[in-house]
N, C-alpha and C positions, 0 to 999 in steps of 0.2 A: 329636529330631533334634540331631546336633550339630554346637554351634555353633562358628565360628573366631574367631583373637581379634582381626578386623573386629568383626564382630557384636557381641561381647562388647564393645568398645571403646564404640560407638554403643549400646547398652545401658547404659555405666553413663554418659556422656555423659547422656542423658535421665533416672537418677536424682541427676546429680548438679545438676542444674535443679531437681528437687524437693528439693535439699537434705538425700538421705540417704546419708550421706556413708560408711553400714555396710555395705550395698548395694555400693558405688561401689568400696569395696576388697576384699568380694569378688570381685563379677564383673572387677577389676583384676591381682587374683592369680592366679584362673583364666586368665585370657588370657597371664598369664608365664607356665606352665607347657605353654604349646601350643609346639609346635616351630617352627611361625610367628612368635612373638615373636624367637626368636632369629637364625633365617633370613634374618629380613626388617627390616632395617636402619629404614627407616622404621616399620614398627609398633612397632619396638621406640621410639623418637621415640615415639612420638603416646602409648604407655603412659605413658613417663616423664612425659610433659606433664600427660597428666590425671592421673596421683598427684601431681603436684606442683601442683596444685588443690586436688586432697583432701586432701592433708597440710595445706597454706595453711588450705583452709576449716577443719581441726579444729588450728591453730594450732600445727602440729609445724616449727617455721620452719628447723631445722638440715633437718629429712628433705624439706620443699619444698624448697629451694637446690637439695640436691644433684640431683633430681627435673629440677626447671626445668636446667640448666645437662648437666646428660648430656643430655639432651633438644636445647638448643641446638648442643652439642657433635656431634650426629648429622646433625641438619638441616644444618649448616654444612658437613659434610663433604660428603654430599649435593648441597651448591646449592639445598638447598630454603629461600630466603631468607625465604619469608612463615614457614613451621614456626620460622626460628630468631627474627625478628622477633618472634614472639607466646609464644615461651619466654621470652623476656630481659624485656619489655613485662609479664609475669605477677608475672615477680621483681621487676622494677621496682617494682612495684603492690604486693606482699610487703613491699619494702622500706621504702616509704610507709606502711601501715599499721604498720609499727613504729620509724615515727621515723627511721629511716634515712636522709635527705635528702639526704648528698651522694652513698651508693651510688643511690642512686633516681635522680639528676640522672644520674648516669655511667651507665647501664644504659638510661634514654632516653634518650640520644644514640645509644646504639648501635642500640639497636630502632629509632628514627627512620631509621638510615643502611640501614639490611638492611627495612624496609618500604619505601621507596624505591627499593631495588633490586629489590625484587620486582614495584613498579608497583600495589600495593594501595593507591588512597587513603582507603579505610575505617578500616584498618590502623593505617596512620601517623595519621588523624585521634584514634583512640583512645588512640596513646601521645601524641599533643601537650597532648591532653585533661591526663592526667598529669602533663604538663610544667607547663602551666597554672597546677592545681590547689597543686603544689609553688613554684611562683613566687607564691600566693596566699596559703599558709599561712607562707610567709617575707615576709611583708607586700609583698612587689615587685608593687602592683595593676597600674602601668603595664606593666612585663612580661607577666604573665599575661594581660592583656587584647591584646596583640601575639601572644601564642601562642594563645589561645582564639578570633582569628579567625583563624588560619591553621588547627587545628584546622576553624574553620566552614567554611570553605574547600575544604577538602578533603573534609568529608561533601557539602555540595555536588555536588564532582565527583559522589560516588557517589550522590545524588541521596536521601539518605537524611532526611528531612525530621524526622522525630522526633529523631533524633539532633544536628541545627540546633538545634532546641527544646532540646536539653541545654546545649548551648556555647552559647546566646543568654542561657541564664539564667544561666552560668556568667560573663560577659560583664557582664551586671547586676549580679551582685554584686560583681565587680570594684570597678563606678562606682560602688557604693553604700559601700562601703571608702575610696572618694575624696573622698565628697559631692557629685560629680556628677549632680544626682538627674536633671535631663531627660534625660540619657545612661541613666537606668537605669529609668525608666518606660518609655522605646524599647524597649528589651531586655528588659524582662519581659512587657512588651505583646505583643513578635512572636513570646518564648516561650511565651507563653499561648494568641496564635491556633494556632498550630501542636499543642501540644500538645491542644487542643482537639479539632485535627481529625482526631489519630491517637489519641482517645479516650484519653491514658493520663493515670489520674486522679489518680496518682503524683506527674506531673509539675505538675498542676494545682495541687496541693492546694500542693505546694511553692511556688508560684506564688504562691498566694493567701496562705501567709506571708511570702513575703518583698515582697511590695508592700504588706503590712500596715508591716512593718518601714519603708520608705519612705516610707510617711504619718506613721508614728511621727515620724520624722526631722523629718519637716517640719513638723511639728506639730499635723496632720490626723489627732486620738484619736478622733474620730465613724469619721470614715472607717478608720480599721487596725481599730475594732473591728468592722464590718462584715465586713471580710475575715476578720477572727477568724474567724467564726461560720460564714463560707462555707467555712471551713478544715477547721473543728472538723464539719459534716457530711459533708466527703468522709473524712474521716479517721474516723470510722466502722465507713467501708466497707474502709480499709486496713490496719486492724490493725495498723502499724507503730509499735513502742516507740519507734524512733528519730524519725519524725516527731512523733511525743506530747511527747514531749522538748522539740523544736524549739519546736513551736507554744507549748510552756508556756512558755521563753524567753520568747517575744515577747509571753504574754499577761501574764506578770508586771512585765516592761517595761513595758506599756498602765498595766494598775492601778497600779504605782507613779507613774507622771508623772501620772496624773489623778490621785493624791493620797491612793487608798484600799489605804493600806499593808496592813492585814490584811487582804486579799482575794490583794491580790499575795503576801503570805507561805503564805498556805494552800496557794495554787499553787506558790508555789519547795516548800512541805515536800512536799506528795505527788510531786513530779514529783523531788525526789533519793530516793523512793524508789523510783521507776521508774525511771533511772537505776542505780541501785545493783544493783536485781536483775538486768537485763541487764547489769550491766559495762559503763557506755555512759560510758568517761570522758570525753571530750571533754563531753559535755553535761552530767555531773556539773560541771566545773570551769567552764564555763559559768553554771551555774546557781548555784554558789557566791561567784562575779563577781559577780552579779543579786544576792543574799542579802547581800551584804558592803557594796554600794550602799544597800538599801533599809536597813541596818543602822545604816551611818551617819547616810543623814536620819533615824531615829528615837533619836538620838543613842546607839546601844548601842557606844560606838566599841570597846571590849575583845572582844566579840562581830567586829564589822567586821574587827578586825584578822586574830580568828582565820577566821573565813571565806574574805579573800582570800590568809590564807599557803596555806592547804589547796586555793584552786584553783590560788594562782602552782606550788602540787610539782605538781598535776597538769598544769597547760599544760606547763612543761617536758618532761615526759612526750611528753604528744599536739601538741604543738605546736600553732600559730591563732596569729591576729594578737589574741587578745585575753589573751595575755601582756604584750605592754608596756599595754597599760592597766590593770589588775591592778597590776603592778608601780609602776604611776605613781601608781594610786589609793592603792596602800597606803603611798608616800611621803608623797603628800597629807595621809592620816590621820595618821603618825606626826607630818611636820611642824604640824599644826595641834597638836596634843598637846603636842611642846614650846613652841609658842607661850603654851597655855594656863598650863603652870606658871611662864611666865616673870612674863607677867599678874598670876598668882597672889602 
């Protein structure tokens, strides 16, 4: 039977959830070639939107732009304000994942103002979400945690309760960026129940690291390595490099402050090179931060040094608030250094 290019559309919509992205441009291409595409103003909108998905997910970011923004450009003309809202809101989220942070601020403002007008509060919760995130990685925690409950706020409206469990924990890590830790026990706690109760073990597991991270802090190592361990079984089950990652961060954290440096090195070396093979900079440079610290306390400072230059090129890159400490640390080092040969 043949199919229109609705159907086709909603076809590769469902393989581009399973992430085959081969799929997704053929049955995309076929659907340009139906007279429908052309005809019909909005299909042709809803094609460009999902190539400018596709292209994003296989990292073609000039061929998304254009993708997202004909798409916007269609909707807009239309009055279809939610389609242009979630075109701009994609770019947005495009622009974030490569550093682009003042187009990413300028392009949620607009998708903020066009989900608004459409009266989607789901919508708008997911570019504030954004907003957030971008006010988190430019270290402004006190903002971000002003737009992550406006964000909460708004899924509320739409009564979406796992999606609270996202911006609750996103909220957490804010105060935990502050040191405000009874603020952020609150916040991972009600992220937890909630995540709990809409099963996603995702969210769980991310949970149960970053309230390890919080015992860390406060200097409860019984207790973060506990959550370690409840971490390290749902993680398991989730197959995700990037949480692998994460959790190694935090466990090589533990072993270094209790003292047992080669345990925490074994872990920083296996986990840059899971890092490495996925291309996961952000936790590479991360995890070079962590290696540049334990380097130091084992006085290798010419090692330390090189470590934290090689994460300060990658934070520049991927941005995080664990650039100025990086930078500060590797002050530290040099300044002690010339202290020594002054001594000398």
């Amino acid at each position: 039977m043949k199919q229109d290019a609705k159907q086709l559309l909603d076809l590769a919509k469902g393989w581009m959830k399973q992430g085959n992205t081969t799929v997704v441009f053929q049955l995309l291409r076929d659907a340009l070639k139906l007279n429908e595409a052309d005809q019909d103003r909005m299909v042709g909108a809803m094609i460009s939107k999902e190539l400018g998905r596709a292209f994003m997910q296989t990292g073609q970011w000039d061929r998304a732009d254009d993708a997202f923004r004909q798409a916007a450009t269609i909707y807009l003309y239309e009055a279809d304000y939610r389609g242009a809202a979630e075109s701009i809101r994609n770019l947005a989220n495009m622009k974030f994942q490569m550093g682009q942070f003042g187009d990413c601020e300028l392009l949620c403002d607009q998708a903020v103002d066009l989900a608004t007008k459409s009266g989607d509060f789901q919508l708008r919760a997911t570019i504030l979400n954004t907003q957030g995130a971008l006010a988190s990685i430019q270290g402004m925690q006190k903002e971000s945690i002003k737009i992550f409950n406006l964000c909460l706020s708004d899924f509320r409206k739409a009564g979406n309760r796992l999606r609270q469990a996202y911006a609750l924990h996103n909220i957490g890590l804010a105060y935990l960026e502050l040191g405000q830790f009874p603020e952020t026990k609150k916040a991972f706690e009600e992220a937890m129940t909630m995540a709990l109760e809409n099963n996603d073990t995702n969210l769980v597991e991310i949970c149960y690291q970053n309230m390890a991270k919080l015992q860390l802090k406060t200097g409860d190592i019984v207790a973060a390595r506990s959550l370690i361990s409840a971490a390290e079984e749902l993680l398991d089950t989730l197959k995700s490099p990037q949480l692998a990652a994460d959790l190694a961060i935090i466990k090589a954290m533990v072993y270094r402050q209790s003292g047992d440096q080669r345990q925490a090195r074994t872990i920083i070396d296996r986990a840059l090179k899971l890092t490495r093979s996925n291309n996961l900079l952000q936790h590479e440079a991360e995890l070079l931060y962590e290696l540049g610290c334990l380097e130091i306390e084992t006085g290798e400072a010419s090692a330390a040094r090189s470590s934290l230059e090689a994460a300060i090129t990658l934070l520049k890159k991927t941005g995080g608030n664990q650039l100025k400490k990086a930078v500060e640390k590797l002050k530290s080092l040099e300044a002690s250094a010339k202290n020594m040969i002054r001594a000398a």
